[in-house]
Structures are given as C-alpha cells and as structure tokens.
C-alpha distance (Angstrom), angle and dihedral (degrees) to the residues before:
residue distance angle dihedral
X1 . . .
X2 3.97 . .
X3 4.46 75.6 .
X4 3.56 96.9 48.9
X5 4.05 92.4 50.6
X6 3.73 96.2 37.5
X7 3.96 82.6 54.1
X8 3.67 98.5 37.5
X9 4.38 94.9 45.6
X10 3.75 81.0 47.7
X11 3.36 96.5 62.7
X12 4.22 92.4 38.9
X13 3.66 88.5 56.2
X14 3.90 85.7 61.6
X15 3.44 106.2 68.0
X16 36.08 103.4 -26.5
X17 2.89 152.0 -133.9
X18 4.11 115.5 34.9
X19 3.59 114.0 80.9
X20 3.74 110.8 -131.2
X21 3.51 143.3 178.6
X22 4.35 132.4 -130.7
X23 3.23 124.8 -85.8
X24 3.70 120.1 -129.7
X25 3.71 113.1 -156.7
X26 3.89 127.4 -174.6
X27 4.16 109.0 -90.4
X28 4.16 101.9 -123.2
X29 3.47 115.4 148.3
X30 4.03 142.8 -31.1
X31 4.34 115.9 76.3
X32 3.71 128.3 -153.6
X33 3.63 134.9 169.8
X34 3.99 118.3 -136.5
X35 4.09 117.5 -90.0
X36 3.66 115.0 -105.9
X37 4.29 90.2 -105.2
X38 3.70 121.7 41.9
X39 28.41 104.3 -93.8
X40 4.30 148.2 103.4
X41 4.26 119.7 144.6
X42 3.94 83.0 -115.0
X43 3.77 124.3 134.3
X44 3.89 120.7 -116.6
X45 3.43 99.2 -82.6
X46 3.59 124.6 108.6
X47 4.29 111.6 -99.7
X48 3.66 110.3 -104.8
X49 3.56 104.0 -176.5
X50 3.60 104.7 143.8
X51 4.07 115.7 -134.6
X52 4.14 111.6 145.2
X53 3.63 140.1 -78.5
X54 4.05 118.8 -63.9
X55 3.54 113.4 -70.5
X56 3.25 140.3 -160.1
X57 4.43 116.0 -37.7
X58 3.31 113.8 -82.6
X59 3.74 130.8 -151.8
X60 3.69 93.9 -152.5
X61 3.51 120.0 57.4
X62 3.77 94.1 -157.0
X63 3.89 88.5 66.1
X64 3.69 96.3 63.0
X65 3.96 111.2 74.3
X66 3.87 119.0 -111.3
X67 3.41 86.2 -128.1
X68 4.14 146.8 47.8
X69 3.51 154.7 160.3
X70 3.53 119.1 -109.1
X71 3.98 117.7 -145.5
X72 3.75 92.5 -134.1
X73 3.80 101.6 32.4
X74 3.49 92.8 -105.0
X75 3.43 137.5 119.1
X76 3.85 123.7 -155.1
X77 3.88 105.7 -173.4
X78 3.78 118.0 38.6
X79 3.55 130.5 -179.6
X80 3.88 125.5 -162.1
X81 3.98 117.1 -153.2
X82 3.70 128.5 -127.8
X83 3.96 113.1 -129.9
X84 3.63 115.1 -61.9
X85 3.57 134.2 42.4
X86 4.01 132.5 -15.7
X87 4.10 91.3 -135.6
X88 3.56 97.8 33.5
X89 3.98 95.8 137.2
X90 3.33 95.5 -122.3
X91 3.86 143.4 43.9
X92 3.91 98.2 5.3
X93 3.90 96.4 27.7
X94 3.97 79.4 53.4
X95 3.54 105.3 44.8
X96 3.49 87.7 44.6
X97 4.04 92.5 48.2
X98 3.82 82.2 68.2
X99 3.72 98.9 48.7
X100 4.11 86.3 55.0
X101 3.50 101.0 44.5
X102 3.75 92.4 52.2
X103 4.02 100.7 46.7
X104 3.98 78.7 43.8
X105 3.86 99.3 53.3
X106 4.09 88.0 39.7
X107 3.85 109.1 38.1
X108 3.53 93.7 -107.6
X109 3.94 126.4 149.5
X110 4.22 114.8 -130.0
X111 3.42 138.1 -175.9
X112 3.42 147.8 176.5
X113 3.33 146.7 -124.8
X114 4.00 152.0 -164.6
X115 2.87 132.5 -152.7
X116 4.36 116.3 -123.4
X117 3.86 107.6 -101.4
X118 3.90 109.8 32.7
X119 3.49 109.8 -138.8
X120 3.96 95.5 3.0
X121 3.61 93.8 50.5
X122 3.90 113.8 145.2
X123 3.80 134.1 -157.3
X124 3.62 101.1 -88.3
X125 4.02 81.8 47.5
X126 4.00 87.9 61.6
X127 3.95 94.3 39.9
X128 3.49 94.3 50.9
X129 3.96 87.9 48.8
X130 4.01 88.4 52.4
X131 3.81 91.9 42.5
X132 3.84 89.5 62.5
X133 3.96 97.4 48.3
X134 3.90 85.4 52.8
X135 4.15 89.5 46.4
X136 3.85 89.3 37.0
X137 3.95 83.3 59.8
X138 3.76 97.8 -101.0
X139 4.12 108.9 168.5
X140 3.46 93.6 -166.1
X141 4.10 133.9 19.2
X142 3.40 119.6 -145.3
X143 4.13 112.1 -163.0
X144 3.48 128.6 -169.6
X145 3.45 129.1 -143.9
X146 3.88 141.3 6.2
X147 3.69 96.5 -85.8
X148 3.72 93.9 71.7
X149 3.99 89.6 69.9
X150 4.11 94.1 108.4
X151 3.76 90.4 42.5
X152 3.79 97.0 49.9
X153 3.86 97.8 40.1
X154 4.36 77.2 56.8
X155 3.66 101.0 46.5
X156 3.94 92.3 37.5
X157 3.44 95.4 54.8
X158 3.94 90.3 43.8
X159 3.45 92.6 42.9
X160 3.97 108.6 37.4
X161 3.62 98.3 154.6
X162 4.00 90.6 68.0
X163 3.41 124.8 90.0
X164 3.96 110.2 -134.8
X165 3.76 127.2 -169.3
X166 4.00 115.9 -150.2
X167 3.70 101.3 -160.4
X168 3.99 97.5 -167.1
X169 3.23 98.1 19.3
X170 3.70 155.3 122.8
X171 3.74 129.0 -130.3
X172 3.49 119.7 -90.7
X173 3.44 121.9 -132.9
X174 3.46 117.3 -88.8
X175 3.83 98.5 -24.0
X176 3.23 104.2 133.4
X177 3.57 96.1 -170.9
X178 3.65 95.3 60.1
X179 3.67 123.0 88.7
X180 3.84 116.7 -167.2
X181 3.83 114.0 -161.4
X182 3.76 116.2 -175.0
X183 4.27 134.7 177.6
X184 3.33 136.8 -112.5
X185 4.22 84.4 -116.9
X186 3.78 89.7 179.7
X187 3.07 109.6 57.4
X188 3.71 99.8 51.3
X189 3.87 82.9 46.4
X190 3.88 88.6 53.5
X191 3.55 88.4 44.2
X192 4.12 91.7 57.9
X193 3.99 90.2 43.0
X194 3.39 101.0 59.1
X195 3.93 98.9 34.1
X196 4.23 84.9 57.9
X197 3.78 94.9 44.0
X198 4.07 89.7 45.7
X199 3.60 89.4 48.9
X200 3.66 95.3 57.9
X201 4.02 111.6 -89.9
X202 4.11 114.1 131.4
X203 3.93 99.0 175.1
X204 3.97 112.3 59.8
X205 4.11 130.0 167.8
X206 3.62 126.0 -176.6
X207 3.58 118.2 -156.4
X208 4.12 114.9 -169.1
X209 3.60 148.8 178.7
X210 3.49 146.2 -108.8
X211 3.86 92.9 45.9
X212 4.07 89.7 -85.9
X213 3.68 96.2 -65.5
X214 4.05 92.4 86.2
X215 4.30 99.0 101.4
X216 3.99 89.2 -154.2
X217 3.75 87.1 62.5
X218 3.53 103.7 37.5
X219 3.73 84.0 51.4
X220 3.86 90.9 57.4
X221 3.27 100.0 44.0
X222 3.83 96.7 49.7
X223 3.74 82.9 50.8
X224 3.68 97.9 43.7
X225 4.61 84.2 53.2
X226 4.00 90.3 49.7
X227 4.04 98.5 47.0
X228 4.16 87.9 47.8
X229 4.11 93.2 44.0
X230 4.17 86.9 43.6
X231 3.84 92.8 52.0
X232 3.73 94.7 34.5
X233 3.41 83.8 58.0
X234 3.60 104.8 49.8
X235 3.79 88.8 45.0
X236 4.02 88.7 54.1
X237 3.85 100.0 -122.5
X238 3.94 136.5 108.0
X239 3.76 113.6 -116.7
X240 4.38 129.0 -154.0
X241 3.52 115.5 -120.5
X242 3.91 116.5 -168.4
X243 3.90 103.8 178.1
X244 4.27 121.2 166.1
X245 3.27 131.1 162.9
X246 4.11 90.2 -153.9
X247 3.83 122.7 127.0
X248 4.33 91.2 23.1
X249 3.13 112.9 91.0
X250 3.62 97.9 114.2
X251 3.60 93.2 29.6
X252 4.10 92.1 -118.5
X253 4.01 139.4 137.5
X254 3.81 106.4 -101.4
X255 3.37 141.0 171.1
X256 4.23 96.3 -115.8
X257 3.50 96.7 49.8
X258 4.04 88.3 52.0
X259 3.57 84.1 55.0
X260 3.97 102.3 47.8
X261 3.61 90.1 40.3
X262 3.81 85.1 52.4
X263 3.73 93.8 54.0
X264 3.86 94.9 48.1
X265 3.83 88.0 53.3
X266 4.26 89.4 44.1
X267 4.13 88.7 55.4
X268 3.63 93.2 49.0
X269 3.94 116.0 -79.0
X270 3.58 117.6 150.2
X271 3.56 109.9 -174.6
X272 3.68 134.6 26.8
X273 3.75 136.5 -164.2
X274 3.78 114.3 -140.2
X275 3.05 109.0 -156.9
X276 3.95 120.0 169.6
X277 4.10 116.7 58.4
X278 3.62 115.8 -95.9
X279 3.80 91.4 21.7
X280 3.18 91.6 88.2
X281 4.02 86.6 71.8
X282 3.99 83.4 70.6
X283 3.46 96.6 39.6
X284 3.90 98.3 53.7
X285 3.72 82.4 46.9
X286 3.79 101.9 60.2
X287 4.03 91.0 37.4
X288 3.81 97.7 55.1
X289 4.05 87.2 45.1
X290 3.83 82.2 63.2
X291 3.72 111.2 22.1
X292 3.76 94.4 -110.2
X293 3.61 124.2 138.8
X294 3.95 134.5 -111.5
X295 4.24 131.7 -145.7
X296 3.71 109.5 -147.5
X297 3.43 121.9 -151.7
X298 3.80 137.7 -154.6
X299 3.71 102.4 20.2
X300 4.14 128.7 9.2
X301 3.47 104.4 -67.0
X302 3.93 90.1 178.0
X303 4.19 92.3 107.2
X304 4.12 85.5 57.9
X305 3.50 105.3 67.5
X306 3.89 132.6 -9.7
X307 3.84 90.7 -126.9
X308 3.87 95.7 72.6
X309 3.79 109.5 100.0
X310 4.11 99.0 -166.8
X311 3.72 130.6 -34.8
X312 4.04 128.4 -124.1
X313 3.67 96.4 -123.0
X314 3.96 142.0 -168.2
X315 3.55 139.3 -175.9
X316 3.62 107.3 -99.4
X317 3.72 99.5 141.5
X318 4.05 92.7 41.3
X319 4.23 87.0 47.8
X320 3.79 92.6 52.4
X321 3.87 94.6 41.8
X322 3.82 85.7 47.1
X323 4.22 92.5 45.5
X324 3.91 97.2 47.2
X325 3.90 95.6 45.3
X326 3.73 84.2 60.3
X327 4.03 92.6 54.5
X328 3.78 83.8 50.6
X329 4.58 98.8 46.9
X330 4.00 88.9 41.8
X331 3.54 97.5 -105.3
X332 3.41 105.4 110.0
X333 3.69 84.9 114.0
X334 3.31 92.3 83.0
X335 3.97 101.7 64.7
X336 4.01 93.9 23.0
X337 3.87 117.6 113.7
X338 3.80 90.1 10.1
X339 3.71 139.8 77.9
X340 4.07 123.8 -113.1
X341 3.81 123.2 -161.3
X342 3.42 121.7 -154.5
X343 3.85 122.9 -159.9
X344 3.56 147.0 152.6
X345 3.64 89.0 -63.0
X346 4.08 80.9 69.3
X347 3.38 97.9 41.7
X348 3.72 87.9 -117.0
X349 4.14 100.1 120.5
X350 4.06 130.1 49.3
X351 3.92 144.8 84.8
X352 3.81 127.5 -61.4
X353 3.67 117.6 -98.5
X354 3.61 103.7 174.1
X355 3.74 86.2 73.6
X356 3.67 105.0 32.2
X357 3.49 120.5 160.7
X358 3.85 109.8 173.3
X359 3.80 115.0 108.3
X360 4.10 98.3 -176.1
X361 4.26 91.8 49.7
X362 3.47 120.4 53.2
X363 3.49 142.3 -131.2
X364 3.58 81.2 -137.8
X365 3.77 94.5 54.0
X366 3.46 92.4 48.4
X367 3.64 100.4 49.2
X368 3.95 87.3 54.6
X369 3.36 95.5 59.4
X370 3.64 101.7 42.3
X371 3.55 88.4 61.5
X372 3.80 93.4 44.6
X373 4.06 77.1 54.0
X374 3.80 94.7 52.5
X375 3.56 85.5 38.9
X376 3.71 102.0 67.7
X377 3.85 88.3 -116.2
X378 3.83 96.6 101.2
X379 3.60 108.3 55.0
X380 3.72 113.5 -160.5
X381 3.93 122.5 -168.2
X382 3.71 115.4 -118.5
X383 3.88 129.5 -158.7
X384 4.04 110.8 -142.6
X385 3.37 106.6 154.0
X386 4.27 131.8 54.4
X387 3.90 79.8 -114.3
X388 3.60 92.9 58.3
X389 3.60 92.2 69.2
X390 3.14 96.9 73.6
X391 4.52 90.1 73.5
X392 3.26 88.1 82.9
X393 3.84 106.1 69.2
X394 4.02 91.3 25.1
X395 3.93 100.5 50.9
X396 4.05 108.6 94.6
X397 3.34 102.6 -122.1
X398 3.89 110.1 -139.8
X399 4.06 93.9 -160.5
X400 3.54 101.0 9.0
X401 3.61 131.3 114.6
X402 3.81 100.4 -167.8
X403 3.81 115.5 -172.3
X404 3.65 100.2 178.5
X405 3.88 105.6 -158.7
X406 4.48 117.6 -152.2
C-alpha cells in the first residue's frame, strides 16, 4: 500500500445519532489493498452540463471534465462539496481530483454536487444535496469536510445501503455505512514550519478556516507553531508568529481578510500560512502587493501564484481513490463505521518536491526528516479533541513569538 500511495500522491502533487446498518454494494471494478494504519457559486442542484461518457484514465485530473452526461441518467460516484468553491485549488478541487480520476480509470459515471446556499448553507441544505446523489443513482457518496456531520448522520441512517466516504471526518456513531477518514494535519503543518524557518524566514502568520473550531486546521496550525519553534531553536534565533483565525469562518476570499493580511505583510511579516480553501485568493493578494510570501496548504498551490513558497499537503485525492475502490472490491467493510488516519507513515502528508523552490533547505533535508516522521522518530503533537485546542496558547514557546490575533 505504502507503493500505491507513494505512486498515487506523486501523481496528486502534479497537477450521530441514527443507528444504521452497512451497506453492501455489488463488487465491479477498482482494487486496493488496506493503508499501513487504520466549492463552485452553483445552486443545489446537481451540474448537468453534458460532456460524454468516461474515457479513457487519465493521469491528470484537470484533463477529465468536472462534469458529464451519463447514458442512463445515473450517476454512480458523487461527491458533495464543503463550503466554498468547486475549483478552489485546494481541499474541494482535491477531494474531488480523486473522485475523477477513479470513475475515469474504472468507467464509472460522477458527479457533483452543492449544497443550496454557498457559504450559508445549512444542514438540511447538505442532506438534501446527498439525498439527490443517492436518487440520482449515486453508489457511493463522497463528502467533504467536517461540517457535513448532521447531514450525513441523516442521510446515512435514511439511506443505509449506501456507502459514504467522510473525507475529514469523524465516525459517526453507529453508522455502519459511514467511513470517516481524517489526516495527520500536524505533521504536514510541522513539516511547512520548520522547512520556512530553516530556509531563512523570522516573521510568520497563519491565517485559517473554519473560525478555529475546524480540527483539520487547528491541527495544522498547531503543527505549523511546533516545526517553526523546533527549527528556530536549533538555528539559535527567536521567530514572530502572527496566527488568527479572523475573516475564515466560511473558508472564503473576502475583502477583510485581504486587508488584515495586508497589514501583517505592511508591519513586517514575511510568510503566511493560508490555511482555509479559497482564502488563499486573499492571501496571494495582499502578499504579491508587498512581495511577501504565501504557504499553501492541502494540495501544491505553487502553479497559483509565484508568491507561495511550499504548501503543507495531504492526500485527499489518493484517500478518496483508495476509499471508493474499496466500495467497488467488497471491502469496504474494513474502513466502514470507523475512522482511518492517514499520516506520514502512509505517505499521505508532507511538502511538494517536484516544485521546490527553497535554495537554503533541502530536498535532502526534508526527505530525512519525513522519514524520521513516518518513522516514529519525530514525534509531532496532535490536537484531537475541542480541549486540545487550547495547546496552542498554553504551550511555552521556547522560540516563539506567538501573537495570537481574535
């Protein structure tokens, strides 16, 4: 498996309530062996653009369409988005990468869908989204994002014959048919932190989503703080941290953030994290106004803008390919109605190399300490619960600065 997501991330880096039983779809086509650890302005309705039948497999997601016509009118593979755009280069764009490049490599037919209400959608807003992939003949339901838990623990238990995959997620009690897959968050933030310290930068922010209650972004951040305080230390100096959680709640470009953003960068920040989707819009914005720099996050953001330095990535389009193949070789037993958590150990976290742009840190360097990381060596401290999230503004930072921004 370690293979299969080396080869598969490779390729990505290129471009509770209702008790319910498992589903037990028909085995067709797709295979996958276990890992080694167990958003558009669109309305609601499903797209409908017509384009053709799957083709051929692809390598690159961006060459199959996001949307096409199915023969029958049905669609076997759905995928509903988080908040925020469709194409947002990162955690929907991603998750969704995954969803195409499996129904392309196995004749399947895919579609997507969003939820009624953009940014202010609600939970009946995301069940009625998943309730018409199942009607529009969906055989599995991908959803992205922790938001979604109310909605899914609905359609689930309504629904208990379909196999949904909660990228971001955490199990759901006793749904059987629901399997949660989560990231290791903080130790591709680490990873980030300490490559962008090492490489030279001594005034850092980090800017994320979900308002500070999202755990995939509190668990980057808190890694992103520990990597640049570790290599801060070891290079002898004190580092500024300006972290906020202001302007992300639902993870979107906006005008305020643009202008906070541009004030850190005016008084002296050189580097920012952006955490949260299509904040990242705002964030490029404000750091090529004043020559500062940007981390990415999720996916390589590198081919966006020329100010983004690396990008704390994980496998969201290897996960899903890996999740939905088991639907389709009858082993979705084996991840349903629990949670999986895939980390460098899986080769589902780290920092693009393909693109790497640093000149002081090394590929080298890096690679050496992502397999101390997936070793066991390099211990990284994880947040898991709400209570957790309080380490961040407790922990005595040794060679941090942190100015923690509400």
């Amino acid at each position: 498996m370690k293979k299969l997501f080396a080869m598969l991330l490779a390729m990505a880096m290129m471009v509770s309530l209702f008790a319910c039983s498992s589903g037990t779809p028909d085995p067709t086509q797709g295979t996958s062996e276990p890992p080694a650890s167990q958003k558009t302005e669109e309305s609601a309705e499903p797209s409908t653009a017509p384009t053709e039948e799957p083709g051929p497999a692809a390598d690159n997601p961006d060459d199959i369409p996001d949307t096409m016509t199915s023969s029958d009118g049905k669609y076997q593979v759905a995928f509903i988005t988080d908040v925020g755009q469709l194409k947002d280069k990162s955690f929907n764009q991603g998750t969704f990468d995954g969803v195409k490049l499996y129904a392309a490599a196995n004749g399947k037919s895919y579609k997507y869908y969003q939820p009624a209400n953009g940014d202010q959608a609600t939970d009946d807003d995301r069940y009625d989204a998943m309730k018409a992939a199942v009607e529009g003949g969906a055989e599995v339901v991908v959803c992205a994002g922790f938001m979604q838990t109310a909605a899914l623990s609905r359609a689930a238990a309504e629904f208990p014959d379909v196999p949904f995959i909660f990228i971001d997620g955490s199990p759901i009690d006793g749904c059987d048919n629901v399997a949660a897959i989560a990231f290791a968050e903080h130790q591709s933030g680490y990873l980030a932190g300490y490559a962008v310290v090492k490489e030279g930068y001594e005034k850092l922010g980090f800017s994320g989503g979900g308002g500070g209650t999202n755990p995939a972004c509190c668990r980057f951040g808190y890694g992103f703080v520990q990597g640049a305080n570790d290599a801060a230390k070891e290079l002898g100096k004190t580092v500024d941290i300006n972290y906020s959680w202001l302007y992300g709640a639902s993870f979107s470009a906006s005008t305020d953030l643009q202008t906070m953003i541009n004030g850190w960068y005016n008084n002296g920040t050189e580097i920012v994290f952006a955490c949260g989707g299509s904040m990242f819009q705002s964030i490029v914005a404000a750091a090529a106004a004043n020559d500062g720099a940007v981390v990415g996050v999720d996916v390589d953001q590198s081919a966006q803008s020329n100010t983004v330095v690396t990008s704390a990535m994980k496998g969201l389009s290897t996960s899903v390919q890996w999740a939905v193949a088991k639907v389709y070789d009858d082993s979705f037993s084996d991840i349903g109605g629990k949670g999986t958590s895939l980390g460098a150990k899986d080769d589902a976290v780290g920092l693009p190399t393909a693109t790497w742009s640093m000149t002081t840190y090394t590929v080298d360097e890096y690679e050496a300490q992502l397999a101390d990381m997936a070793s066991g060596k390099l211990v990284v401290d994880s947040m898991e619960t709400e209570a957790d999230f309080a380490k961040l503004t407790t922990t005595a930072w040794s060679n941090v600065n942190l100015n923690v921004i509400e």
